[in-house]
FILOSE-975582 format. One record per residue (C-alpha): residue number from 1; x, y, z. Coordinates in steps of 0.02 Angstrom, whole numbers, plus 50000, padded with zeros to 5 digits. Last residue first. Layout:
BEGIN
{num = NUM; px = X; py = Y; pz = Z} $
...
This chain:
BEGIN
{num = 103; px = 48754; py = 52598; pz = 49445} $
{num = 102; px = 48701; py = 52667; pz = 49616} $
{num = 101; px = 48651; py = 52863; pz = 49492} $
{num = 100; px = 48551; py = 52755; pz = 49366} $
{num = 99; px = 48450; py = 52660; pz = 49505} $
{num = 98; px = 48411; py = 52845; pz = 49606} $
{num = 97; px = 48362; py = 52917; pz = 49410} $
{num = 96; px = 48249; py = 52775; pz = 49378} $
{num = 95; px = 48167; py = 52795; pz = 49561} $
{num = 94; px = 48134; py = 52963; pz = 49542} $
{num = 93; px = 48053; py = 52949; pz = 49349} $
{num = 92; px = 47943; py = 52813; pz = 49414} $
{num = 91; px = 47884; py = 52901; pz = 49573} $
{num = 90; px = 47842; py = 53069; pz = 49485} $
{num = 89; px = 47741; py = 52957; pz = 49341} $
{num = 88; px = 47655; py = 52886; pz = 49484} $
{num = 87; px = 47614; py = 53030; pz = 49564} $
{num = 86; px = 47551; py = 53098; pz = 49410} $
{num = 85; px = 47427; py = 52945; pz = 49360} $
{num = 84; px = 47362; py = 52983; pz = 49558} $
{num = 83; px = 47317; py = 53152; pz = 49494} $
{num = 82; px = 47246; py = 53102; pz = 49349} $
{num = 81; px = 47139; py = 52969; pz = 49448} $
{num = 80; px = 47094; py = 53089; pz = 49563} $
{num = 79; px = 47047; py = 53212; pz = 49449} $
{num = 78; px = 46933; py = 53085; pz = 49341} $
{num = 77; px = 46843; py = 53018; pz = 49522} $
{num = 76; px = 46809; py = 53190; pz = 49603} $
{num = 75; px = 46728; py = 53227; pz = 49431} $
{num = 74; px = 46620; py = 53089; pz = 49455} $
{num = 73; px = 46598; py = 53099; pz = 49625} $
{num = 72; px = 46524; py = 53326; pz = 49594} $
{num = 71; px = 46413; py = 53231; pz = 49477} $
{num = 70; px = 46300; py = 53395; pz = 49430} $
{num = 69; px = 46419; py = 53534; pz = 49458} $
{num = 68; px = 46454; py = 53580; pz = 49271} $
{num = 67; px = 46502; py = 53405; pz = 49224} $
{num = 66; px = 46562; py = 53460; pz = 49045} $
{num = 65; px = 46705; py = 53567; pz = 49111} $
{num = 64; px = 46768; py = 53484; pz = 49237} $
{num = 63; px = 46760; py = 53321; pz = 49137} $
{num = 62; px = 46823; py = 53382; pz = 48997} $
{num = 61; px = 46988; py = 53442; pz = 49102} $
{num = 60; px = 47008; py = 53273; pz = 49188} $
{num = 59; px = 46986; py = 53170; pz = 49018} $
{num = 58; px = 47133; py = 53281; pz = 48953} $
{num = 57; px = 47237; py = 53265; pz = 49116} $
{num = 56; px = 47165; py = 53060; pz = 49120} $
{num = 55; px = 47266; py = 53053; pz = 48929} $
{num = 54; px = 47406; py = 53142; pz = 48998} $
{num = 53; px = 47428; py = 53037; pz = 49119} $
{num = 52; px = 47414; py = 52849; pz = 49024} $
{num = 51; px = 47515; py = 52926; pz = 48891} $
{num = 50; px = 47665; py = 52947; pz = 49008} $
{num = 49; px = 47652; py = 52795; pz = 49070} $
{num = 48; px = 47636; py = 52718; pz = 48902} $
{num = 47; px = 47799; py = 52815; pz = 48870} $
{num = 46; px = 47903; py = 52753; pz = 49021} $
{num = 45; px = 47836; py = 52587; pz = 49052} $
{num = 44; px = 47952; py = 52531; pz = 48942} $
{num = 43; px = 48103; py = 52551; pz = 49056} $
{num = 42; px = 48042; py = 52449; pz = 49193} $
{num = 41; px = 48025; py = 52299; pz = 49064} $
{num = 40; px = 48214; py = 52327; pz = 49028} $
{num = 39; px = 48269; py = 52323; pz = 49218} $
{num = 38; px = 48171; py = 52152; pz = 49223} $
{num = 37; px = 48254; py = 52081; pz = 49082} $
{num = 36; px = 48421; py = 52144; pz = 49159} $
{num = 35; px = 48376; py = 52107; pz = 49309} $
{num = 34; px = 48313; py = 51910; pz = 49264} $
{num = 33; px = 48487; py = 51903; pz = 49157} $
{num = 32; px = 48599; py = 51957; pz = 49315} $
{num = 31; px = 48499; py = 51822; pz = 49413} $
{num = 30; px = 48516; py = 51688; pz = 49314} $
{num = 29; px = 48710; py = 51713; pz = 49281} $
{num = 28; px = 48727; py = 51724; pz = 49480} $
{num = 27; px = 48605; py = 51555; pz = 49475} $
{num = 26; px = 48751; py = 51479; pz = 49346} $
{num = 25; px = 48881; py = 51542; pz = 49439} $
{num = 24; px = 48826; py = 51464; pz = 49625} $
{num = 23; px = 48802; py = 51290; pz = 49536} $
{num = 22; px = 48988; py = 51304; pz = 49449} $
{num = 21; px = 49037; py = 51361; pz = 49629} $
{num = 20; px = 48953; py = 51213; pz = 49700} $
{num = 19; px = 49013; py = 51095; pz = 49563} $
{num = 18; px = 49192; py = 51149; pz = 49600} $
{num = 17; px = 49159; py = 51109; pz = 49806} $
{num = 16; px = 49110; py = 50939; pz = 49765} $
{num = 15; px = 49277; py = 50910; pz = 49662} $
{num = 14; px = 49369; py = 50982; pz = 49789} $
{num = 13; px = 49466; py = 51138; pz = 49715} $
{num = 12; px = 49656; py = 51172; pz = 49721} $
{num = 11; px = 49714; py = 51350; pz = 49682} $
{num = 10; px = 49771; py = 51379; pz = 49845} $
{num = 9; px = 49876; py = 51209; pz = 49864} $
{num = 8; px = 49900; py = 51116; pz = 49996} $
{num = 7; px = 49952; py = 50938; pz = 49913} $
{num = 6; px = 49908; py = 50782; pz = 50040} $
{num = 5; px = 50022; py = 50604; pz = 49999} $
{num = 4; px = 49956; py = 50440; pz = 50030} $
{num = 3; px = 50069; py = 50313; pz = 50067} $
{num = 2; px = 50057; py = 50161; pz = 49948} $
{num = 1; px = 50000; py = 50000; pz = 50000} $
């Protein structure tokens, strides 16, 4: 029987531990691909988000004008959906600028 004979070396990988840091690149890989998609789906929102609120400005302002007082909720209903359609459109352009500025 031959003596076995232990090599310390840094570069040296256990077998099990190379197919755990093959497994661990491959879900990194995963990951960085979901973002990316995901990053890319955030960034066409921009200009049907910005059609969505101008469109409910528009329906706002006929709806002021056309209701004349008589469905004070339904007025209440258009601005505050136009309104809301701003904040959003606020929200999306702050938190694209904030993710360009960490990258």
């Amino acid at each position: 029987m031959r003596p076995t004979t232990t090599v310390n070396s840094p570069n040296f990988v256990p077998p099990n531990a190379a197919g755990a840091a093959a497994e661990g690149f491959e879900q990194s890989q995963s990951k960085r691909s979901f973002d990316r998609a995901h990053a890319q789906a955030f960034r066409e929102l921009d200009g049907p988000l910005a059609d969505c609120m101008f469109m409910a400005k528009i329906a706002a302002q006929l709806a002021m004008e056309a209701d004349r007082g008589e469905t004070p909720e339904f007025t209440f209903a258009v601005l505050h959906v136009s309104n809301m359609l701003e904040d959003l459109k606020s929200r999306y352009q702050s938190l694209y600028a904030s993710s360009r500025s960490q990258a």
